[in-house]
C-alpha positions as CSV (number, residue, x, y, z in Angstrom):
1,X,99.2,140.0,77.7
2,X,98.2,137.6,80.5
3,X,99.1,138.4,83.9
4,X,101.0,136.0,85.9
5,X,99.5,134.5,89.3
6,X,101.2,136.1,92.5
7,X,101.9,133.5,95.1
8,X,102.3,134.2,99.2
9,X,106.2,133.4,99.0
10,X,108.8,133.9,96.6
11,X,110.4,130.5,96.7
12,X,109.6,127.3,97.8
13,X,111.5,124.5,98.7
14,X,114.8,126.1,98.6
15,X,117.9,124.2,98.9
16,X,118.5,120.5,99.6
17,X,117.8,118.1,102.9
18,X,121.4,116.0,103.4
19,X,120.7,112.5,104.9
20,X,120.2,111.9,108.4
21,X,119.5,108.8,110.6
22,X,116.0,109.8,111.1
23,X,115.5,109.4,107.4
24,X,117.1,106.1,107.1
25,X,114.1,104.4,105.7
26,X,114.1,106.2,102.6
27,X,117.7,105.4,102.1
28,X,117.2,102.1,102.5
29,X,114.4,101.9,100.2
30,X,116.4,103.9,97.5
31,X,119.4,101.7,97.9
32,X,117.5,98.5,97.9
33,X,115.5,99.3,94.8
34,X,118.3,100.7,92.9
35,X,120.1,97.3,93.0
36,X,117.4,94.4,93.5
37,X,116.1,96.6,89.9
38,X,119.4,97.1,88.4
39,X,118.7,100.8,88.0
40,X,121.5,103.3,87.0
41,X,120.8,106.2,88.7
42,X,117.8,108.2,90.6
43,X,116.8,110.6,92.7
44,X,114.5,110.8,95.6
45,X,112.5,114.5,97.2
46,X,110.4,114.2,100.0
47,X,108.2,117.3,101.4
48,X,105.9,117.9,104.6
49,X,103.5,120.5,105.0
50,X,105.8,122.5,102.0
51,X,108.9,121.9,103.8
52,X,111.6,119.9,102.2
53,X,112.7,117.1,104.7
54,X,114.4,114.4,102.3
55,X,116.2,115.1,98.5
56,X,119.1,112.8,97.6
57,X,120.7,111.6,94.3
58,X,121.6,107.9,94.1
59,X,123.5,105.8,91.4
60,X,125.3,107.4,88.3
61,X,123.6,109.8,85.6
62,X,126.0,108.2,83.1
63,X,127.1,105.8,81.2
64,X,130.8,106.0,82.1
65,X,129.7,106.1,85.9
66,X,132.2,109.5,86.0
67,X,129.2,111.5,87.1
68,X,126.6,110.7,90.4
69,X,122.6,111.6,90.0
70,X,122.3,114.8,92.5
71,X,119.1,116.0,94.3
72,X,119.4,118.6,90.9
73,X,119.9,116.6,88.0
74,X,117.0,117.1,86.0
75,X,115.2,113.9,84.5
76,X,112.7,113.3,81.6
77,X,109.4,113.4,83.4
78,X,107.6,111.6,80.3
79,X,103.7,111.7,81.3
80,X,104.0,113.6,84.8
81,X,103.6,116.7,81.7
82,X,100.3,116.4,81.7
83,X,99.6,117.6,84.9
84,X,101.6,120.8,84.2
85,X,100.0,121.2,81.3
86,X,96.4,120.7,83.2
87,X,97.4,123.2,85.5
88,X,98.3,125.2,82.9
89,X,95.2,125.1,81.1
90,X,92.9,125.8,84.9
91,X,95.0,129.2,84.7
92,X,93.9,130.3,81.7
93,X,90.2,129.2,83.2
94,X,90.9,131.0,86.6
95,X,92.0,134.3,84.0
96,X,88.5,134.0,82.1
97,X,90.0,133.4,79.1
98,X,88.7,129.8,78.4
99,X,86.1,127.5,79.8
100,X,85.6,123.7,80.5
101,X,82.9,123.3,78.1
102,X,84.3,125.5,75.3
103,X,84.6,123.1,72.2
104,X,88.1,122.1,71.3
105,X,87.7,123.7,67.5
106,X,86.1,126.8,68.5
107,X,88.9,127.7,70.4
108,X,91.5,126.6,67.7
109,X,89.6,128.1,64.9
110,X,87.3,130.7,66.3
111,X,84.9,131.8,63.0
112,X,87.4,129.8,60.9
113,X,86.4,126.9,59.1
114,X,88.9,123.8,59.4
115,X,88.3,120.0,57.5
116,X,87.4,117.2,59.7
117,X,86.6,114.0,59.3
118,X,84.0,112.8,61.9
119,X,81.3,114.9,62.9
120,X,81.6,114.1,66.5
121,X,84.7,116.2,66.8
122,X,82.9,119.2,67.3
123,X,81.2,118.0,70.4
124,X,85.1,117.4,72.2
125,X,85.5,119.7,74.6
126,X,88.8,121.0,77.1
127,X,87.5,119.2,79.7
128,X,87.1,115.8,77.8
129,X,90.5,116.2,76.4
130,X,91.7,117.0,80.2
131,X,89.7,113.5,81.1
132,X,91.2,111.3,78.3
133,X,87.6,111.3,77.2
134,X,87.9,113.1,73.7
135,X,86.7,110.0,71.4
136,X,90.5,108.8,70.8
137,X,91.5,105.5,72.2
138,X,95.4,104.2,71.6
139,X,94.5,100.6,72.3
140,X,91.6,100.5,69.3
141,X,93.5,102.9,66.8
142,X,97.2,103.7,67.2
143,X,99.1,106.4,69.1
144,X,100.0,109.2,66.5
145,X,103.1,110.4,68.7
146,X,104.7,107.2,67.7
147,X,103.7,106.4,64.2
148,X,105.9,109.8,62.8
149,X,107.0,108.3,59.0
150,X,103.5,107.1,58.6
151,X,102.3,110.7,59.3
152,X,105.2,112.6,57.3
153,X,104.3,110.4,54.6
154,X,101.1,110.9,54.4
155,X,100.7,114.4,55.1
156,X,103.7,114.6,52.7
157,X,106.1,116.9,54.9
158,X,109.8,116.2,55.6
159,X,110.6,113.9,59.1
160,X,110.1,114.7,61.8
161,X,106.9,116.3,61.0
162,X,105.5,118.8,63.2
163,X,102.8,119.0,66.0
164,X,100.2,120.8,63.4
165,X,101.2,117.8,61.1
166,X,100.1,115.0,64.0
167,X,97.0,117.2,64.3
168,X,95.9,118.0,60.9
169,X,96.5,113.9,60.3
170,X,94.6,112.7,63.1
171,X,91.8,115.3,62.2
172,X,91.4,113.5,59.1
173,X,90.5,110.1,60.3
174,X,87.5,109.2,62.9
175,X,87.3,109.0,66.3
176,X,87.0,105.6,68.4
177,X,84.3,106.2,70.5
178,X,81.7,109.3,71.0
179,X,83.3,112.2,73.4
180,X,82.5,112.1,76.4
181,X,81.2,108.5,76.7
182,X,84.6,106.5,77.5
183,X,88.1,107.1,79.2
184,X,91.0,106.3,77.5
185,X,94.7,107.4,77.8
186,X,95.8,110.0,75.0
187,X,98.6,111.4,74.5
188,X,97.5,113.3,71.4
189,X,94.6,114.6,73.6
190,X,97.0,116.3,75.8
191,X,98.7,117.6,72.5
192,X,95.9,119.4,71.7
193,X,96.1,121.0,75.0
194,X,99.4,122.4,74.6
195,X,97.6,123.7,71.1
196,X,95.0,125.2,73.1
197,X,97.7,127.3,75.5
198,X,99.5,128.5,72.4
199,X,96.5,129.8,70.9
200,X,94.7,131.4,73.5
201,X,97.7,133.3,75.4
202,X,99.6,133.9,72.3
203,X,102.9,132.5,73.7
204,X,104.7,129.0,73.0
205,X,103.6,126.5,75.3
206,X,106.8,126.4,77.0
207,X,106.9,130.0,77.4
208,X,103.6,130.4,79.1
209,X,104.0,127.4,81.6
210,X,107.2,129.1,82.5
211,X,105.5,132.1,82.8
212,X,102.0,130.8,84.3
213,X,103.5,128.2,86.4
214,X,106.4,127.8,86.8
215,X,108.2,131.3,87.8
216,X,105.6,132.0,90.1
217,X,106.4,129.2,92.3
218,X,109.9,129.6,92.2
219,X,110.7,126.9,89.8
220,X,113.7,128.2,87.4
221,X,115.5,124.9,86.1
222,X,112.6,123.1,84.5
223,X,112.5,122.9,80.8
224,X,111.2,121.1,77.6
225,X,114.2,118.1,76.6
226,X,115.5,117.9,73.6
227,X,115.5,114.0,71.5
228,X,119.5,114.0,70.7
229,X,122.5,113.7,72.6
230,X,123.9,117.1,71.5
231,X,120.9,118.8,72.5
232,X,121.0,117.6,76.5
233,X,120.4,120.3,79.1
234,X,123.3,121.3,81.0
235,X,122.9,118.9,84.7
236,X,120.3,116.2,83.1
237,X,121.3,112.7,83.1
238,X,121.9,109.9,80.3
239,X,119.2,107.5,80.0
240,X,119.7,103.9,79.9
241,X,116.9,101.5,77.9
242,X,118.9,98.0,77.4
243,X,121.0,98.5,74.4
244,X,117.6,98.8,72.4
245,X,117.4,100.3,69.0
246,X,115.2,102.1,66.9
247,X,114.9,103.4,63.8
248,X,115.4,107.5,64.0
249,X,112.7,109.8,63.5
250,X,114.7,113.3,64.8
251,X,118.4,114.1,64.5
252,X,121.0,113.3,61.8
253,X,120.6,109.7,61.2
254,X,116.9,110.1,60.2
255,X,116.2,106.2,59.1
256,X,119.3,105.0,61.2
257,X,119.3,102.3,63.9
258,X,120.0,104.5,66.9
259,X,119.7,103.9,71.0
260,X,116.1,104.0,71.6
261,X,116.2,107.3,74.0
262,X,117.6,109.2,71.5
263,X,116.1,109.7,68.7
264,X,113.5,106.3,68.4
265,X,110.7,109.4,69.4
266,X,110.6,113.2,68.6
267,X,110.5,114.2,72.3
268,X,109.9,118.0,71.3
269,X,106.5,117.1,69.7
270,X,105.7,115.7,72.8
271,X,106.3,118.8,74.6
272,X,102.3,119.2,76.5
273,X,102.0,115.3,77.1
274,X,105.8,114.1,77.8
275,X,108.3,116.7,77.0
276,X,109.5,117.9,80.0
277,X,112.8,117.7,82.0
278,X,112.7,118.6,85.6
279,X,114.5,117.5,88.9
280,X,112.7,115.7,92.0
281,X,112.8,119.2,93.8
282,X,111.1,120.5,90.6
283,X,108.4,118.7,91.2
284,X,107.9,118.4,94.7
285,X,107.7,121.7,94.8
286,X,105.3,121.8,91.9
287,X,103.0,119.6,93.7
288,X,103.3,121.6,96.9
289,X,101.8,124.8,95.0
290,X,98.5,122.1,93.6
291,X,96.8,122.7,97.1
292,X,93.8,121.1,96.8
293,X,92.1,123.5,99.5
294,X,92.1,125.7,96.3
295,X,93.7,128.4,98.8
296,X,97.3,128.8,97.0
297,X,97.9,128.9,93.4
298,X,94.1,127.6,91.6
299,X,90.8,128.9,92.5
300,X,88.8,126.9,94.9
301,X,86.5,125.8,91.4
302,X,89.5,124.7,89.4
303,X,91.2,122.9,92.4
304,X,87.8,120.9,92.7
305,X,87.5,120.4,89.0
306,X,90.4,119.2,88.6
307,X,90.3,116.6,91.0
308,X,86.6,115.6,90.0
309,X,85.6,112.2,89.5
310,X,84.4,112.3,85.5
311,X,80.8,110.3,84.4
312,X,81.5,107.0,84.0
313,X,80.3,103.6,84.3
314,X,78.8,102.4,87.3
315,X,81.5,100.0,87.6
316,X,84.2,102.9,88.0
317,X,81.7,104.9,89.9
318,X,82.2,102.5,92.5
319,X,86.0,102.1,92.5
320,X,88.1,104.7,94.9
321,X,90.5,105.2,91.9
322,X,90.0,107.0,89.1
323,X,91.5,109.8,86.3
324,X,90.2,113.3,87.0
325,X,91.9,116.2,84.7
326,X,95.8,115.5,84.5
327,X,96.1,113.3,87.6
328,X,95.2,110.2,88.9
329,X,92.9,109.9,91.8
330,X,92.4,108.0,94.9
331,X,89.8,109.1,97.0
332,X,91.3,107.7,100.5
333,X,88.3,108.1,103.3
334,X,84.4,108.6,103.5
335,X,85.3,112.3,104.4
336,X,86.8,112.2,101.1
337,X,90.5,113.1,101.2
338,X,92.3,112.2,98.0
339,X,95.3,111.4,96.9
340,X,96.8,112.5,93.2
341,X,99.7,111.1,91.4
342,X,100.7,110.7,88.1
343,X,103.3,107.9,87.0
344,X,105.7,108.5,83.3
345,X,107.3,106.6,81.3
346,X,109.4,106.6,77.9
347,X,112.5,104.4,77.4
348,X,114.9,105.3,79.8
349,X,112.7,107.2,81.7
350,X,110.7,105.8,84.7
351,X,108.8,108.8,86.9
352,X,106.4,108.7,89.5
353,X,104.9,112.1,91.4
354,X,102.5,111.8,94.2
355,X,100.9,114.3,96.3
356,X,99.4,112.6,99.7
357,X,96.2,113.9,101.6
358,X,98.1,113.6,104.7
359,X,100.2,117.1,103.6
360,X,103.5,114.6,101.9
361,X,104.8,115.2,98.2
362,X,107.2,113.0,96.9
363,X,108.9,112.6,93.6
364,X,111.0,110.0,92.2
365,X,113.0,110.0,89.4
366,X,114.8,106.9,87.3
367,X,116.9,106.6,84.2
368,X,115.6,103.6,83.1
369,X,112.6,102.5,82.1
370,X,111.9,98.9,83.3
371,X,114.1,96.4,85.4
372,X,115.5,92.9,84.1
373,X,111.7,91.1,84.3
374,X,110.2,93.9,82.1
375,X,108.2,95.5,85.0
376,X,107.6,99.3,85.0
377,X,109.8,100.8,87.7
378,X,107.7,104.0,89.0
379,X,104.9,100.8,89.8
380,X,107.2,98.7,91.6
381,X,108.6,101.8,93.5
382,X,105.0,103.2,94.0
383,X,104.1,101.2,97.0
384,X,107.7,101.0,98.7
385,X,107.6,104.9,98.9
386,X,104.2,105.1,100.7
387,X,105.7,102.8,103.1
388,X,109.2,103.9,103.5
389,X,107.5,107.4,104.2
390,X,105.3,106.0,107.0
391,X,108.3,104.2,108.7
392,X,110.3,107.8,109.4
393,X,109.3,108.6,113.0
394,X,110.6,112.3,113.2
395,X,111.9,114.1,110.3
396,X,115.1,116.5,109.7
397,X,113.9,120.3,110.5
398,X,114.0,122.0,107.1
399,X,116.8,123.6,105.2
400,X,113.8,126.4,104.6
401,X,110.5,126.9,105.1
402,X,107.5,126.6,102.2
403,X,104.2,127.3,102.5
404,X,103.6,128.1,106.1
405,X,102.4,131.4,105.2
406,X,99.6,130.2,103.5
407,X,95.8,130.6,104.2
């Protein structure tokens, strides 16, 4: 049995910071955006130096407008899994149990022989998978997480087929590029991931993140979602996407036209890449314990490792931005300060997490995915928040303290 990390506090971020006129930017901006966008329902949490200073609900969580979106109502977080599930992985680094450069199908099938079809899959490693960098590119190929009936079909199981299904499907074609040679978004990648975290602690991924990550930094209401209606965690909103159907690949109607959110994707498949349900406190105070002085919850190595720029071209060499191991990077001065983020997205979700160099965390959290023009909401709102944040002259003292004890 692993041992779980120890933290400095027992909590952080405890409790919830009501509006005041100091804050009145951020209202502004969350006001403004909900209707110029036509979103439903959202919900802001702002932190400085680990203190909550802003967490407010706006709009309705559903679709009779009988219930408002609170600073607690949990949200799909779509892709902002990934860097819970990096995290995840740098614990089980910072334990000994795995490495960077251990190859992906040594640690799935250690002395076991397993059939693939392209040679170069032996050379992936965690840290290419971690990079988007494994040899599978969506763009040249497909995305497996959304072609499910082709999969069941072929690999002749029942719908919706399972996450060793998506694996041992994908395993049989080639890859798109040679690892470690390209960058390119995967969402199967990330799969694997939560594949690895079973394996090597012996635990469901969901149980080890809760008991990895998430309990020690106080987070308790975070969970994996569920694809049907029935299934909805008690305090998470209803997602909006349009009126747009799909055909169902989870639930009861199974080859039915149903609303898009519920049931057009098998969201528990998705569980290490896009599964999980949080609130905006949830992850603020997630991305308050990713201290990237490596003095509070990862070692100094796997803070820096994570936040590494990969080998690339020379072209992104140059540019500030770029994808380290589960978040996006912005490197912000010639001291080098950084910035990480991480934007989601799945219909009726739109999510966007950042974590600023200047000691300010903010989630936001939508229930729709795009406004009337088709644009992605967490990139229109991206911007705005930066600014809103810079116009607040003096915030609120908070409810309670965070991190103030640390090194």
């Amino acid at each position: 049995m692993l041992k779980p990390l120890t933290l400095t506090v027992a909590a952080l971020l405890c409790g919830s910071a009501s509006a005041s006129l100091q804050t009145q930017p951020l209202d502004d901006l969350m006001t403004e955006f909900l209707r110029t966008n036509q979103v439903p329902g959202a919900a802001l949490a702002v932190t400085h130096k680990g203190n909550l200073v802003y967490s407010r609900g706006f709009g309705f969580a559903d679709h009779a407008k009988t219930k408002k979106v609170t600073p607690t109502s949990l949200f799909r977080i779509a892709s902002i899994s990934k860097p819970i599930t990096s995290v995840a992985i740098f614990t089980l680094v910072d334990q000994g149990e795995i490495k960077l450069e251990d190859k992906l199908l040594d640690v799935l099938f250690p002395k076991q022989k397993h059939e693939y079809a392209d040679v170069r899959m032996k050379e992936i490693t965690l840290r290419h998978l971690l990079q988007h960098r494994a040899g599978w590119d969506r763009q040249r190929s497909f995305d497996p997480m959304f072609v499910l009936a082709k999969i069941a079909a072929e690999q002749q199981v029942a719908m919706p087929p399972s996450k060793l299904d998506i694996r041992n499907f994908m395993f049989k074609r080639s890859l798109d590029f040679d690892p470690g040679t390209e960058t390119a978004y995967s969402n199967f990648g990330y799969m694997l991931l939560g594949l690895v975290i079973e394996k090597v602690s012996g635990q469901t991924y969901e149980d080890y993140v809760q008991y990895a990550v998430l309990t020690p930094i106080g987070i308790s209401s975070m969970t994996l979602g569920r694809s049907t209606p029935p299934n909805r965690a008690v305090n998470e909103v209803e997602y909006f996407d349009d009126t747009r159907k799909s055909v169902a690949v989870v639930g009861e109607n199974i080859g039915s036209s149903v609303p898009t959110p519920y049931g057009g994707f098998y969201l528990e498949a998705m569980d290490a890449h896009g599964g999980w349900i949080a609130s905006a406190e949830d992850l603020a105070r997630f991305a308050c314990a990713v201290d990237l002085t490596g003095e509070y919850f990862l070692s100094t190595a796997s803070t820096a490792a994570m936040v590494a720029r990969p080998p690339d071209s020379q072209v992104q060499a140059k540019s500030p931005v770029y994808y380290g191991c589960g978040w996006s990077v912005r490197v912000v001065n010639d001291e080098g300060a950084k910035n990480i983020w991480h934007t989601g997205a799945l219909p009726g979700t739109s999510t966007l997490l950042v974590s600023r160099h200047d000691d300010y965390t903010w989630a936001v959290l939508c229930n729709t995915r795009r406004n009337a023009k088709g644009q992605e909401l967490s990139g229109r709102i991206d911007p705005l928040d930066h600014q809103a944040v810079n116009k607040v002259k003096k915030w609120p003292s908070p409810l309670v303290d965070g991190l103030k004890d640390r090194k």
